[in-house]
Backbone as a chain_set.jsonl record, in Angstrom:
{"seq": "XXXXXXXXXXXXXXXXXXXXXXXXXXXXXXXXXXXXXXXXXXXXXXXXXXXXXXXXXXXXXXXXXXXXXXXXXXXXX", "coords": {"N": [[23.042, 32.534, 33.228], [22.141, 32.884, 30.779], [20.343, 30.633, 30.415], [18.188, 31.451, 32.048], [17.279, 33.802, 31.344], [16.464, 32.777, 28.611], [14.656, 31.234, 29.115], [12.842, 33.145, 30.524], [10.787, 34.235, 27.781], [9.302, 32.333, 27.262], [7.948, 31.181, 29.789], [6.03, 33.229, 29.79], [4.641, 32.926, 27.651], [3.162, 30.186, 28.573], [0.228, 29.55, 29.077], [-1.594, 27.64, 29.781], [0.032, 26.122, 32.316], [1.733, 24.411, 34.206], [2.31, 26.007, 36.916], [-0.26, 27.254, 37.208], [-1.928, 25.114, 37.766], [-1.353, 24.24, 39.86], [-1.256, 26.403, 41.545], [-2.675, 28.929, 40.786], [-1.584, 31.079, 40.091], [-0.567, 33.078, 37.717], [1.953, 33.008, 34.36], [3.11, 34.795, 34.97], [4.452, 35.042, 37.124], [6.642, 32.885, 36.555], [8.213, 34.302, 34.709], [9.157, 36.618, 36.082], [10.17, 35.28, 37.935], [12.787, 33.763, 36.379], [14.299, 36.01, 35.779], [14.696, 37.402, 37.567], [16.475, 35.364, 38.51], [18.476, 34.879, 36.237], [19.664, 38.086, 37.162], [20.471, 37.74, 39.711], [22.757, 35.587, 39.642], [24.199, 37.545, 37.916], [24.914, 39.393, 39.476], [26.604, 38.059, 40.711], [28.692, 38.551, 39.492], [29.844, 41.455, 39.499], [31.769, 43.759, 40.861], [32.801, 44.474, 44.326], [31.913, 47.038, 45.217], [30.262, 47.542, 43.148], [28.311, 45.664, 43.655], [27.844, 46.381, 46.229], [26.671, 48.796, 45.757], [23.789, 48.321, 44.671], [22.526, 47.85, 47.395], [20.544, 49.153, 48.413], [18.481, 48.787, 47.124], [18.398, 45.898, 47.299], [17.392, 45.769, 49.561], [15.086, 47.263, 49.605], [13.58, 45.001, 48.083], [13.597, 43.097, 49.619], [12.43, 44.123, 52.263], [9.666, 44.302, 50.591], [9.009, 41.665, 50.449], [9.03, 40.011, 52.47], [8.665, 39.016, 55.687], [8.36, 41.303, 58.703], [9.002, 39.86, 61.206], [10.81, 37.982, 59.7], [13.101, 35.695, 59.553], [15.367, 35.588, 57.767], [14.983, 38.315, 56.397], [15.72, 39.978, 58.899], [18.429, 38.523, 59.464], [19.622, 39.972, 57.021], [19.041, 42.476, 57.306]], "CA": [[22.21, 33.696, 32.986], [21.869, 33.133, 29.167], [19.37, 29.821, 30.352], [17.589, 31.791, 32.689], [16.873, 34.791, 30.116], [15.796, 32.359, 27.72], [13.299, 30.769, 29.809], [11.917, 33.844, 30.462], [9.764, 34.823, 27.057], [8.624, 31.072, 27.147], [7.347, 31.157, 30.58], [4.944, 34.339, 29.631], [4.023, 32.425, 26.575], [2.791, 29.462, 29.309], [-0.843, 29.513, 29.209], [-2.006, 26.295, 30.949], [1.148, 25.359, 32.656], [2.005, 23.646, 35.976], [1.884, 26.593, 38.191], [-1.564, 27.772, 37.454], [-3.033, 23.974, 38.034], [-0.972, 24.577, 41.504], [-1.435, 27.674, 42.905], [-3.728, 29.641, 40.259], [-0.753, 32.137, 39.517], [-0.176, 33.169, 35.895], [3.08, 32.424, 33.798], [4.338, 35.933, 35.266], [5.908, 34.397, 37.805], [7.741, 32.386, 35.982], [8.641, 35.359, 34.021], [10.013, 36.887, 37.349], [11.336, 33.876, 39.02], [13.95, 33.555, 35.376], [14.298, 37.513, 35.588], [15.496, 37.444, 39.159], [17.292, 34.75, 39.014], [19.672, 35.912, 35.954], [19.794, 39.207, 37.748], [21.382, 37.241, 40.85], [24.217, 35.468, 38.817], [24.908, 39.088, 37.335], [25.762, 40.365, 40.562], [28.052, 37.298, 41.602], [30.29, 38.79, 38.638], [30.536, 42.69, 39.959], [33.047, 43.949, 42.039], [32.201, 44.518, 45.387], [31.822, 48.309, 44.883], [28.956, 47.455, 42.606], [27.143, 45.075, 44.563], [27.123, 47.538, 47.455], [25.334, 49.911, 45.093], [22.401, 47.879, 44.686], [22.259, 47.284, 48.437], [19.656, 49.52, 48.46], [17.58, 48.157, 46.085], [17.625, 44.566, 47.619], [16.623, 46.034, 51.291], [13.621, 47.446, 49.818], [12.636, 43.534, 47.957], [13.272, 42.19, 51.164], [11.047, 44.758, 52.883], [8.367, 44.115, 50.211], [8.094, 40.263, 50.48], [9.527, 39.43, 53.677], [7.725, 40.181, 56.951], [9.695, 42.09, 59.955], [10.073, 39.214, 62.33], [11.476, 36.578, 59.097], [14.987, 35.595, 60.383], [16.345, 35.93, 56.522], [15.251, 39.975, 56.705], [16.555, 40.263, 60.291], [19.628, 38.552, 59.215], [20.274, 41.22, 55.96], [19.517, 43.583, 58.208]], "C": [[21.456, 33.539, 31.678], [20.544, 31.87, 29.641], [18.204, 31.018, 31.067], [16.875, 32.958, 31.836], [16.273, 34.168, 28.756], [14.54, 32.05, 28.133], [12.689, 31.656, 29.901], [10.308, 34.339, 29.379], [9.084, 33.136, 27.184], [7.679, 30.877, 28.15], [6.212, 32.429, 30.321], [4.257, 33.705, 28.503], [2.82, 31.512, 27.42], [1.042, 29.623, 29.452], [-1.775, 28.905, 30.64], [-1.237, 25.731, 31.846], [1.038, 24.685, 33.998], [1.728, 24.361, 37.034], [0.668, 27.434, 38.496], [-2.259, 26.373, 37.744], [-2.418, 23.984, 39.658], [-1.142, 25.319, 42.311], [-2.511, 28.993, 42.0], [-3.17, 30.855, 39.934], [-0.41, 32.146, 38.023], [1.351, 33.141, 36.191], [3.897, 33.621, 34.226], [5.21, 35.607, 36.062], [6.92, 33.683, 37.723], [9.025, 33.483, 35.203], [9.823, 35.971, 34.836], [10.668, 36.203, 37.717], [12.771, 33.824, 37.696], [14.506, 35.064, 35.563], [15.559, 37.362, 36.917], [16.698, 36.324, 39.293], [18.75, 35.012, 37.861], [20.429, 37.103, 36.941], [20.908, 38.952, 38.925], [22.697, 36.898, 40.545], [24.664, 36.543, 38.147], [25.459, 39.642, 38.332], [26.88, 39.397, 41.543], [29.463, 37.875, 40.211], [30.411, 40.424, 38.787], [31.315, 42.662, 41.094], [32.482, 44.442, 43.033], [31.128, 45.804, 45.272], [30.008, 47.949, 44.562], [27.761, 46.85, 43.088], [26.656, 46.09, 45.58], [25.955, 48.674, 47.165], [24.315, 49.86, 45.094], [22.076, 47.442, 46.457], [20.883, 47.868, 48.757], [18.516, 48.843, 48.263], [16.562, 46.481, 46.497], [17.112, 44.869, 48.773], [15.048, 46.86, 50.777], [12.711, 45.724, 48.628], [12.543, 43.061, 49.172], [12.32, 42.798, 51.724], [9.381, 44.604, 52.583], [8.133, 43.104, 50.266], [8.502, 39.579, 51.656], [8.888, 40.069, 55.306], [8.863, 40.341, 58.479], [10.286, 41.144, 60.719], [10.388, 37.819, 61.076], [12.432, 36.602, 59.011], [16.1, 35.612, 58.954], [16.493, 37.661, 56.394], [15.974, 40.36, 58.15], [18.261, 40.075, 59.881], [20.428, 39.475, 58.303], [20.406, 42.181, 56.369], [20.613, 44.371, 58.774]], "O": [[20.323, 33.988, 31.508], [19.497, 32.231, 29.104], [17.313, 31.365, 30.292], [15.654, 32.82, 31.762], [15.698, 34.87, 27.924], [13.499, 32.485, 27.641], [11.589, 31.455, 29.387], [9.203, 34.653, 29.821], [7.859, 33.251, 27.135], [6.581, 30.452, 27.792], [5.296, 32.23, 31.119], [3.074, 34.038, 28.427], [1.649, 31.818, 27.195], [0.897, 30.022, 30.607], [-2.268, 29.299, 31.697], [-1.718, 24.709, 32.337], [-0.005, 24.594, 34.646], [1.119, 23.902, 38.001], [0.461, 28.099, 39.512], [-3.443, 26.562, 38.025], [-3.187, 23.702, 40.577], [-1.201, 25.165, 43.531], [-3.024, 29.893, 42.666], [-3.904, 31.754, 39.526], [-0.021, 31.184, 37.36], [1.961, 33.19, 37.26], [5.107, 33.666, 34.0], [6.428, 35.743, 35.949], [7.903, 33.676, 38.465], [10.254, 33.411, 35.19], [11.016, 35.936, 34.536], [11.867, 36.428, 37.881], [13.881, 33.857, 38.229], [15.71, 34.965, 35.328], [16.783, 37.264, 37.004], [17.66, 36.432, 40.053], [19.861, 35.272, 38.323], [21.577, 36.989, 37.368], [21.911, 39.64, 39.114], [23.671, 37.541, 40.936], [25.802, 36.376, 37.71], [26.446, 40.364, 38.195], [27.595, 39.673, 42.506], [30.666, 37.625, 40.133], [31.283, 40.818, 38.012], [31.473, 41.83, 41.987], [31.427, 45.001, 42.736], [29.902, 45.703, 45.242], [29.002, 48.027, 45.267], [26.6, 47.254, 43.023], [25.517, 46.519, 45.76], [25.001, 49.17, 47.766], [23.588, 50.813, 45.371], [21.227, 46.561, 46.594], [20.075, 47.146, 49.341], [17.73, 48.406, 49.104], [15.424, 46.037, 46.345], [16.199, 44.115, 49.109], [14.084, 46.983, 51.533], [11.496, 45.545, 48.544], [11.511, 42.66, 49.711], [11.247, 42.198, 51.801], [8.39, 44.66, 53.311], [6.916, 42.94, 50.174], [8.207, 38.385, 51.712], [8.763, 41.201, 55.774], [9.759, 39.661, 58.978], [11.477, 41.144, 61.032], [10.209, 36.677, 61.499], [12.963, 37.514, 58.377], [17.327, 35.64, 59.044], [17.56, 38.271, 56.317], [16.877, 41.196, 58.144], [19.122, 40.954, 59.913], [21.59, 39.793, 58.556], [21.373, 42.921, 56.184], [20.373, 45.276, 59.574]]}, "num_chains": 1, "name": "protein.A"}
């Protein structure tokens, strides 16, 4: 988590980097992609309870970047 949270202010710093000569996306996504991915290893250390809490939460990311018939939202479903 602690790498992934570091990377983050560095990747917003990113100006010119790799994934704007690739796909023409700014350094936010990097920003996000370290964000999210701490966030993930945070919830392999709550207790079930807690995960369930956020179940919410991840059924509406899935809803927003996943389209109805993609067999990863079907499967969370």
């Amino acid at each position: 988590m602690e790498i992934h949270l570091a990377k983050a202010p560095a990747a917003e710093e990113e100006v010119f980097g790799w994934r704007r000569l690739w796909s023409g996306a700014t350094a936010r996504e990097g920003v996000w992609s370290n964000l999210r991915s701490a966030d993930v290893l945070l919830l392999q250390l709550v207790s079930d309870q807690e995960a369930a809490g956020r179940a919410s939460e991840v059924m509406t990311l899935v809803e927003r970047h996943l389209g109805k018939d993609d067999p990863q939202r079907i499967r969370l479903a």
